[in-house]
N, CA, C and O atoms as CSV, one atom per row, in Angstrom:
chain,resi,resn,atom,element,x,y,z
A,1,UNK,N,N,113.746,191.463,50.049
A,1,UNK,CA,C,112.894,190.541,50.768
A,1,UNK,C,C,113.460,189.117,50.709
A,1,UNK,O,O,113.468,188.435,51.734
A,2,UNK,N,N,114.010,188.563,49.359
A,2,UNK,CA,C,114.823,187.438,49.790
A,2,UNK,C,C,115.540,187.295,50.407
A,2,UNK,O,O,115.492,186.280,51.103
A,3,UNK,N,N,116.907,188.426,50.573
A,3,UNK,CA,C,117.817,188.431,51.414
A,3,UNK,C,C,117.398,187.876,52.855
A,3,UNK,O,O,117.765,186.900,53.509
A,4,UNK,N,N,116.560,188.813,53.058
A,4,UNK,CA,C,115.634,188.419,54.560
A,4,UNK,C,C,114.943,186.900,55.078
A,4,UNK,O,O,114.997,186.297,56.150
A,5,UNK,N,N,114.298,186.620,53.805
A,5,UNK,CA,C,114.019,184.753,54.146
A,5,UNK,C,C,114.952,184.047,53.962
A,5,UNK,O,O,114.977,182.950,54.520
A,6,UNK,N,N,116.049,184.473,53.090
A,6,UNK,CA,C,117.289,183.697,53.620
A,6,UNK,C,C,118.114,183.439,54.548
A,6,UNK,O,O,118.594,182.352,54.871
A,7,UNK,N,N,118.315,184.722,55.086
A,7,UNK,CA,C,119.097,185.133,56.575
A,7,UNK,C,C,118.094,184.120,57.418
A,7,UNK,O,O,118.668,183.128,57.866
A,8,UNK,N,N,116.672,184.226,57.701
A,8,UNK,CA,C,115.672,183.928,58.808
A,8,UNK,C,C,116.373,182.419,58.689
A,8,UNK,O,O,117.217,182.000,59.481
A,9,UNK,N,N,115.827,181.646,57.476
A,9,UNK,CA,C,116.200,179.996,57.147
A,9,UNK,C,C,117.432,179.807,57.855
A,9,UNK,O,O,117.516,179.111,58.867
A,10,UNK,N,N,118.370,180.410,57.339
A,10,UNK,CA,C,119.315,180.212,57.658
A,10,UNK,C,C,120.011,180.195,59.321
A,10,UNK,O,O,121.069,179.694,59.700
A,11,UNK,N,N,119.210,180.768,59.912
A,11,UNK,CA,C,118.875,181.193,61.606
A,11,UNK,C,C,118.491,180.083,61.925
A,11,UNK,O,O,119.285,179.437,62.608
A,12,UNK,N,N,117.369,179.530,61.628
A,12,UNK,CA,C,116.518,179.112,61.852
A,12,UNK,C,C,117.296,177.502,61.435
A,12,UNK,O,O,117.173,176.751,62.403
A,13,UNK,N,N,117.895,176.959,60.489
A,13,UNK,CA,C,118.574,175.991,60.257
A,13,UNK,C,C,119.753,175.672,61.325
A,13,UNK,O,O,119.996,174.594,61.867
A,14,UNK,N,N,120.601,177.270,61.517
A,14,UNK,CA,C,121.434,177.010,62.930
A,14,UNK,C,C,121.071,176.711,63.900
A,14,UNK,O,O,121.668,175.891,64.597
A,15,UNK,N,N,120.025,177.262,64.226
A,15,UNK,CA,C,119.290,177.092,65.964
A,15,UNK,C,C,119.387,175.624,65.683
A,15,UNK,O,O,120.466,175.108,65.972
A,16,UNK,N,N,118.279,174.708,65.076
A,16,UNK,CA,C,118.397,173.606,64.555
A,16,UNK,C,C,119.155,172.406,65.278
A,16,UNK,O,O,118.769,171.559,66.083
A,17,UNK,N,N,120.836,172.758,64.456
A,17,UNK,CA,C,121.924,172.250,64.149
A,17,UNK,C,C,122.861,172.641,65.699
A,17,UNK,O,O,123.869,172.100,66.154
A,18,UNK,N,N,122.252,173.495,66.088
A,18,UNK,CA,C,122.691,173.674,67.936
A,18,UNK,C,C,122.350,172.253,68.789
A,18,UNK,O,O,123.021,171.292,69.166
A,19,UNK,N,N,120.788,172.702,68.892
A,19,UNK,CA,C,120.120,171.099,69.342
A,19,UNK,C,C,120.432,170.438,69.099
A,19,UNK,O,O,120.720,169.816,70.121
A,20,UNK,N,N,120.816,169.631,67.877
A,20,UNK,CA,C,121.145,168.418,67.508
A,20,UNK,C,C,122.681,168.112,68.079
A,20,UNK,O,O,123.187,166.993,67.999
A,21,UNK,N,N,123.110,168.849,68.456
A,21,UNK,CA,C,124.942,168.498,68.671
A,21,UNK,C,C,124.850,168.582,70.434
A,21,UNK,O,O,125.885,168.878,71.031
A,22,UNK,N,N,123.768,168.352,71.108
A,22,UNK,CA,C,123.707,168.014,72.655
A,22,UNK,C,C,123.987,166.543,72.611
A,22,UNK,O,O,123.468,165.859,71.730
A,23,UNK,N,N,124.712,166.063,73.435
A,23,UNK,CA,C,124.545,164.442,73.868
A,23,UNK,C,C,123.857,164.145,74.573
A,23,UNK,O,O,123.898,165.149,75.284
A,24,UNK,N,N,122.987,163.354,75.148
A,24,UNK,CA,C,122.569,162.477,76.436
A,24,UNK,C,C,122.980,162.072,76.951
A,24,UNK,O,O,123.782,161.217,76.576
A,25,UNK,N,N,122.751,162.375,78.352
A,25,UNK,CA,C,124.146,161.611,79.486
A,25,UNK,C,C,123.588,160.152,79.219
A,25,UNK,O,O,122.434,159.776,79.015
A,26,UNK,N,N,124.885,159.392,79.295
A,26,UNK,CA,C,124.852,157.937,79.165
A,26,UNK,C,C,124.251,157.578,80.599
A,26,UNK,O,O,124.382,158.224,81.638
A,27,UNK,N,N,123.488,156.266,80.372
A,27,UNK,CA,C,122.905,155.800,81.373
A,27,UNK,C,C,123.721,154.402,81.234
A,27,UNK,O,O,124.118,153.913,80.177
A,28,UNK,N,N,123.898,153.810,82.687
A,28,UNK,CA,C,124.630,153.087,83.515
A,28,UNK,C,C,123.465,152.178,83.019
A,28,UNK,O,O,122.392,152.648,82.641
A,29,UNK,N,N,123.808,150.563,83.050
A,29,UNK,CA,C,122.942,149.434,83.091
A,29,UNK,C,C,123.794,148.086,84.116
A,29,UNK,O,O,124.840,147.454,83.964
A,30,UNK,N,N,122.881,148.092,84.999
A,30,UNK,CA,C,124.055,146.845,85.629
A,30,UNK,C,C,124.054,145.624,84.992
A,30,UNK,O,O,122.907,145.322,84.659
A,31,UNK,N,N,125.024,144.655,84.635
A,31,UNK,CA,C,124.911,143.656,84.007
A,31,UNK,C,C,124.693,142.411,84.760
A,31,UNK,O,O,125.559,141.921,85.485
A,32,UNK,N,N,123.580,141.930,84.587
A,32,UNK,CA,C,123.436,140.202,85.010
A,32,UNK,C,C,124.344,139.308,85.102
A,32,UNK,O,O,124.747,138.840,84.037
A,33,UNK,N,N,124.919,138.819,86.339
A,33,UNK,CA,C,126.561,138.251,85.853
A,33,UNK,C,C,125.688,136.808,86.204
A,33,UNK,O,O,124.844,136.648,87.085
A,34,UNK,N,N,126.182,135.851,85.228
A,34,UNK,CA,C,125.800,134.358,85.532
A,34,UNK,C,C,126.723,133.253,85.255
A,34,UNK,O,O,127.514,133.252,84.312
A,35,UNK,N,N,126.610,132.461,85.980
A,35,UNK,CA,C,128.311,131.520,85.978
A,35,UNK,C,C,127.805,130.405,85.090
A,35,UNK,O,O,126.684,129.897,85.061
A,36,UNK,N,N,128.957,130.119,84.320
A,36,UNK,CA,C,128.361,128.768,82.842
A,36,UNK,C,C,128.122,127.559,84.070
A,36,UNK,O,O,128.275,126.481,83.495
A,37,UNK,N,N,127.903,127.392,85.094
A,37,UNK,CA,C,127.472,126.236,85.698
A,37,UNK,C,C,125.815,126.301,85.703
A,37,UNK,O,O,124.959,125.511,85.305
A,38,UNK,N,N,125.757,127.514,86.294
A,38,UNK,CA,C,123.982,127.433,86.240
A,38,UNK,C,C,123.126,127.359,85.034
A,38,UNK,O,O,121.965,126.951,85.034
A,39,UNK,N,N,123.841,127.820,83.925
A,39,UNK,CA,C,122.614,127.551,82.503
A,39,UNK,C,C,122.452,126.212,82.135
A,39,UNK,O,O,123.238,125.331,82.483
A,40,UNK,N,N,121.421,126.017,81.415
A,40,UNK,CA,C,120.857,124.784,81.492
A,40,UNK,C,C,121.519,124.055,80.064
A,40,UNK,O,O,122.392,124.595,79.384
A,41,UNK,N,N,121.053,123.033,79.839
A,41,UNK,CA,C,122.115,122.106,78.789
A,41,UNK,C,C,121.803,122.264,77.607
A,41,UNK,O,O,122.621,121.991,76.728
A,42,UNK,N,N,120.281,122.841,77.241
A,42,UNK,CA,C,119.761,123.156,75.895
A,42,UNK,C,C,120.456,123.966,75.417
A,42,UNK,O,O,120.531,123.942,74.188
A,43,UNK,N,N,121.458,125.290,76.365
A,43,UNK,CA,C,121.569,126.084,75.558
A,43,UNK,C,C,123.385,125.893,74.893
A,43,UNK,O,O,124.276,125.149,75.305
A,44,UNK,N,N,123.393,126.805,73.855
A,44,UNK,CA,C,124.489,126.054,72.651
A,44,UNK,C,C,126.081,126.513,73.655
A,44,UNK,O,O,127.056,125.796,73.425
A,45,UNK,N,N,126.254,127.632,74.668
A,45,UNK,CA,C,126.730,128.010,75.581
A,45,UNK,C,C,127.079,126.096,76.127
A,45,UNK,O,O,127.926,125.340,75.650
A,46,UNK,N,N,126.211,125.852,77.090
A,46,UNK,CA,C,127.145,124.614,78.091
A,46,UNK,C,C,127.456,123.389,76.751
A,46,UNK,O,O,128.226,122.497,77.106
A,47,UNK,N,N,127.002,123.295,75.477
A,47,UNK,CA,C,127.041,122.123,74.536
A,47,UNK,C,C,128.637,122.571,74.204
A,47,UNK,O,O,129.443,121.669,73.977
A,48,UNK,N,N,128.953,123.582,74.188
A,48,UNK,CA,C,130.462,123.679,73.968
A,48,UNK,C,C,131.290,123.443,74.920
A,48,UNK,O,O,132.457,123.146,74.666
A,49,UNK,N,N,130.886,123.522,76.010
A,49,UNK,CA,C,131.750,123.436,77.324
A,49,UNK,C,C,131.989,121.581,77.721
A,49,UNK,O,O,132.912,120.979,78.270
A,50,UNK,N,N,130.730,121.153,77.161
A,50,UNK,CA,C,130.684,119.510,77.464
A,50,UNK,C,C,132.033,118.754,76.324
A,50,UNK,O,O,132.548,117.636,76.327
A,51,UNK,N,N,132.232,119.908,75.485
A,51,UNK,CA,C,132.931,119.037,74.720
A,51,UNK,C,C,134.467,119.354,74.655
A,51,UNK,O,O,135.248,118.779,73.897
A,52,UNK,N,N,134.745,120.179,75.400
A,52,UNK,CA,C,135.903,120.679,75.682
A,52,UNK,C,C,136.567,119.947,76.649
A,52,UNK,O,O,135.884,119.510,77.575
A,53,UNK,N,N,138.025,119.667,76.628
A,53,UNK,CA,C,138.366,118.600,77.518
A,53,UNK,C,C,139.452,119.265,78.283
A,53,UNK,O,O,140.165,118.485,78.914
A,54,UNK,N,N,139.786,120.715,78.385
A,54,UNK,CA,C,140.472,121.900,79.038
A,54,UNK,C,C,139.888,122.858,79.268
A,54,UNK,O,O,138.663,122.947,79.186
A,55,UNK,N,N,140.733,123.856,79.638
A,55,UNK,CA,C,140.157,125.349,79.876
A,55,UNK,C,C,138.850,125.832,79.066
A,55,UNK,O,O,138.741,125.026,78.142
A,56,UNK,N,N,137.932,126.667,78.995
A,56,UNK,CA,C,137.224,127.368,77.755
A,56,UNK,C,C,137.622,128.939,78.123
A,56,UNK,O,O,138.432,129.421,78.915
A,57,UNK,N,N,136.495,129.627,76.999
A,57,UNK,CA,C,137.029,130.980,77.009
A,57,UNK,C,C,135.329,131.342,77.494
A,57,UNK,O,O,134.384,130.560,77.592
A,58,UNK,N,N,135.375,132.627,77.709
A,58,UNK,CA,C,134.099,133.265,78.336
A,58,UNK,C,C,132.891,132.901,77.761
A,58,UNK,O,O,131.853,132.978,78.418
A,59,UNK,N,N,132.902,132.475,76.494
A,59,UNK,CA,C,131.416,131.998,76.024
A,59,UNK,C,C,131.068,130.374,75.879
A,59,UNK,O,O,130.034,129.818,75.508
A,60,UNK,N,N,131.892,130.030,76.163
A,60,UNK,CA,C,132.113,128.639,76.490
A,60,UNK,C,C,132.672,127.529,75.676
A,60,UNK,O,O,132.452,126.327,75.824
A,61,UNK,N,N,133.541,128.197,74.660
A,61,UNK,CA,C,134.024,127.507,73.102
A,61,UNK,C,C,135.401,127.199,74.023
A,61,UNK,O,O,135.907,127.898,74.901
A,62,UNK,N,N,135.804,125.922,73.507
A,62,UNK,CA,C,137.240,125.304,74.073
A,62,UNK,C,C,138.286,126.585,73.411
A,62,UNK,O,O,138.287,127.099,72.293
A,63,UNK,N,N,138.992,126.790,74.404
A,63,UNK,CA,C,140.205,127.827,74.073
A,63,UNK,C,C,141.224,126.703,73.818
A,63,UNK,O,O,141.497,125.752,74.549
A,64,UNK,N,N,141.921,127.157,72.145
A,64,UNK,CA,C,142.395,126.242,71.379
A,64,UNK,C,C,143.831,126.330,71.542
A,64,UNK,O,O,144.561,125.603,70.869
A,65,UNK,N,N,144.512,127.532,72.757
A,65,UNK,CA,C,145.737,127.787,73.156
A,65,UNK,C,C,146.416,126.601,73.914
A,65,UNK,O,O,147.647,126.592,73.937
A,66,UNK,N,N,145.493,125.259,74.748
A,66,UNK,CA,C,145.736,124.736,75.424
A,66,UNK,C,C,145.811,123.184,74.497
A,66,UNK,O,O,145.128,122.916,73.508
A,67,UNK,N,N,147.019,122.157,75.263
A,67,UNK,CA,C,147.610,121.233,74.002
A,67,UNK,C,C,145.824,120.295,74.445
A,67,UNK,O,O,145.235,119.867,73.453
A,68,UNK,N,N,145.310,120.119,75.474
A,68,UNK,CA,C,144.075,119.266,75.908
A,68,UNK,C,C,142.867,119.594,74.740
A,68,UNK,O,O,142.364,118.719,74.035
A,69,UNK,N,N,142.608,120.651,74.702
A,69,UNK,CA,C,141.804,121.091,73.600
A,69,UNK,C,C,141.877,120.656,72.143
A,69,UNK,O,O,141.139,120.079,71.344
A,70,UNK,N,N,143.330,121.294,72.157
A,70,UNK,CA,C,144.225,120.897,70.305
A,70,UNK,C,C,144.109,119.466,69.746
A,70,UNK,O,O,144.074,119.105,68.570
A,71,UNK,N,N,144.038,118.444,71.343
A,71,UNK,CA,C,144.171,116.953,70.763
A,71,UNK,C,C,142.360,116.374,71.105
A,71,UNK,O,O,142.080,115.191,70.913
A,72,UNK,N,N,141.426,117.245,71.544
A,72,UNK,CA,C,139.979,116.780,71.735
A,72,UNK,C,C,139.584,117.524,70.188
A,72,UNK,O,O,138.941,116.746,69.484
A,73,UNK,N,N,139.766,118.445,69.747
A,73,UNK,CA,C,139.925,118.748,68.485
A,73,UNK,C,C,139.910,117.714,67.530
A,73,UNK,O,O,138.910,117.381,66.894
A,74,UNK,N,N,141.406,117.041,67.404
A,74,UNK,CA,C,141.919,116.249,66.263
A,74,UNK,C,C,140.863,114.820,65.926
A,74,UNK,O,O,140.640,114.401,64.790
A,75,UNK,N,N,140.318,114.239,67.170
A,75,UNK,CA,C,139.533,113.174,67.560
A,75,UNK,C,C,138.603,113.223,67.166
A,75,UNK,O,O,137.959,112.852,68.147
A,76,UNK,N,N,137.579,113.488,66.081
A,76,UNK,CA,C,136.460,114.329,66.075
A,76,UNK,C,C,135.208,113.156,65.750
A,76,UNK,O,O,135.302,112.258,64.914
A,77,UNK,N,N,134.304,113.360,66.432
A,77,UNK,CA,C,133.433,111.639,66.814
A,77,UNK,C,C,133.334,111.470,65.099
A,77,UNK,O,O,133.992,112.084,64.260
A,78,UNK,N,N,132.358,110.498,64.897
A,78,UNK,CA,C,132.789,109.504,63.784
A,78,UNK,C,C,131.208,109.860,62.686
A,78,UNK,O,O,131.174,109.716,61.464
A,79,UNK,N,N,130.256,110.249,63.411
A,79,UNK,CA,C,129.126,111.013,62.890
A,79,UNK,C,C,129.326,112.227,62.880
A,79,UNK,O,O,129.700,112.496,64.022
A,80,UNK,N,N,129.299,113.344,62.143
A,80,UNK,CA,C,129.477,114.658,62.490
A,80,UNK,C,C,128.080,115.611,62.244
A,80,UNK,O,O,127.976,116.704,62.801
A,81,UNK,N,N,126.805,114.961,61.165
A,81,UNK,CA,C,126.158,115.425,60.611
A,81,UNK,C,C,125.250,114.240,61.218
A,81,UNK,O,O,125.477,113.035,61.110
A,82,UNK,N,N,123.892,115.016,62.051
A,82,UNK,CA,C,123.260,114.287,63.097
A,82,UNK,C,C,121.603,115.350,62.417
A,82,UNK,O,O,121.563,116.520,62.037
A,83,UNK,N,N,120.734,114.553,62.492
A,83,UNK,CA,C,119.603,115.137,62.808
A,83,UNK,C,C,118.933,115.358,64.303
A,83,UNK,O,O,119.343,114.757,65.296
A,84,UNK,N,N,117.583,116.536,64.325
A,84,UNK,CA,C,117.440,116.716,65.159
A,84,UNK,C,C,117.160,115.358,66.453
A,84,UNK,O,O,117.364,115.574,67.647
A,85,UNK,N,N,116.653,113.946,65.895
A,85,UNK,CA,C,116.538,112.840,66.529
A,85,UNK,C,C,117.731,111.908,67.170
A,85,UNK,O,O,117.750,110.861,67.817
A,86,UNK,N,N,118.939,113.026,66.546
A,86,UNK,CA,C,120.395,111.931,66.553
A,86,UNK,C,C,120.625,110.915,66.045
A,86,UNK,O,O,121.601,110.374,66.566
A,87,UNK,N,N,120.051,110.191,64.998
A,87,UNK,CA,C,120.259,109.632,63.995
A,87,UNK,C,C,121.196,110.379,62.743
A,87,UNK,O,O,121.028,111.597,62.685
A,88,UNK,N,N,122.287,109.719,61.605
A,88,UNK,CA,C,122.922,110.446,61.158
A,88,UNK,C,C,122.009,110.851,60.124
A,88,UNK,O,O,121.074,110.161,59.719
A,89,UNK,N,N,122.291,111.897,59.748
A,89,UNK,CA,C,121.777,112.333,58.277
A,89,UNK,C,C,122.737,112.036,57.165
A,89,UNK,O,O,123.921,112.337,57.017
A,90,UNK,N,N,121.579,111.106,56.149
A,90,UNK,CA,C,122.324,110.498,55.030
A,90,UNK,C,C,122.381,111.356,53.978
A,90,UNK,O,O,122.474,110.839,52.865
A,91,UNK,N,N,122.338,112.894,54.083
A,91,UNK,CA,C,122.535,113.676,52.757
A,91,UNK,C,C,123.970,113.598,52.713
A,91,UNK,O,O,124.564,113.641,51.635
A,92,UNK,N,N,124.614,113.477,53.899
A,92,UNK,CA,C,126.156,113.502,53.906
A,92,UNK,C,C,126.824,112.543,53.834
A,92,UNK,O,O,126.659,111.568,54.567
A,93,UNK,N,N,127.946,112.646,52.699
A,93,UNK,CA,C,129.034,111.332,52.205
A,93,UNK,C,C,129.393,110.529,53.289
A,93,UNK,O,O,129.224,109.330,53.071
A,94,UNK,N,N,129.852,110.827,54.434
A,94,UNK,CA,C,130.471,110.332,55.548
A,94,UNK,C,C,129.403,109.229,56.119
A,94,UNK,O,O,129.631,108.047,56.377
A,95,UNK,N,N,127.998,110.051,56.261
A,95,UNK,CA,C,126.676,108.748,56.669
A,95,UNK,C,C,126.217,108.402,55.484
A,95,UNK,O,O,125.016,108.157,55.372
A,96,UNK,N,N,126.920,108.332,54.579
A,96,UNK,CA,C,125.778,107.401,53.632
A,96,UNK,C,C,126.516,105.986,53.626
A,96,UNK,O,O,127.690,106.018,53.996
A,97,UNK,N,N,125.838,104.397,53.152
A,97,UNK,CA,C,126.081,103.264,53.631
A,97,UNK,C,C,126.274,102.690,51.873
A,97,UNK,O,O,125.317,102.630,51.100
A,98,UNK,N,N,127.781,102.288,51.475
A,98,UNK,CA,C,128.559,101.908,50.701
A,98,UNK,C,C,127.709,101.014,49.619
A,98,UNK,O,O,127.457,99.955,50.195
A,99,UNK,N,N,127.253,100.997,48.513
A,99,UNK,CA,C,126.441,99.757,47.751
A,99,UNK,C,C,127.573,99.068,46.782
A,99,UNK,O,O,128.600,99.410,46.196
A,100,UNK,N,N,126.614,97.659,46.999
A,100,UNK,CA,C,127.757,96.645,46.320
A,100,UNK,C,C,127.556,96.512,44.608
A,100,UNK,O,O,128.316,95.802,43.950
């Protein structure tokens, strides 16, 4: 009689292990194509593109292959650490103001 609930389980575990090894046909999704001119300026996408002074790459980060980029790079403004108001933030060495 064990033999027998073993064999069954064991049937019964294959059938199983059949089902599970079907795929689902992949479904197609068309993709939204949108050109970096139309998004709006909030998003972190065109804030990279404003600061690029050459080519960019598809997400809008200056592509660093080009010498225009390499030298907007080196220049790097004089505040780097800004709060959300654009005022600098003085946790950082660079904005904090020298005492005599």
């Amino acid at each position: 009689m064990k033999k027998l609930t073993l064999i069954a389980a064991f049937l019964l575990a294959f059938a199983g292990f059949s089902f599970a090894q079907t795929a689902a046909p992949a479904k197609k999704t068309a993709k939204a194509k949108t050109a970096a001119t139309t998004t709006t300026a909030t998003t972190p996408a065109t804030a990279k593109t404003a600061t690029a002074a050459g080519p960019t790459k598809k997400d809008g980060s200056a592509d660093m292959r080009y010498k225009a980029n390499k030298d907007a790079a080196k220049t790097a403004p004089a505040t780097t650490h800004l709060k959300k108001d654009g005022t600098a933030d003085k946790r950082f060495k660079e904005n904090k103001t020298k005492k005599s």
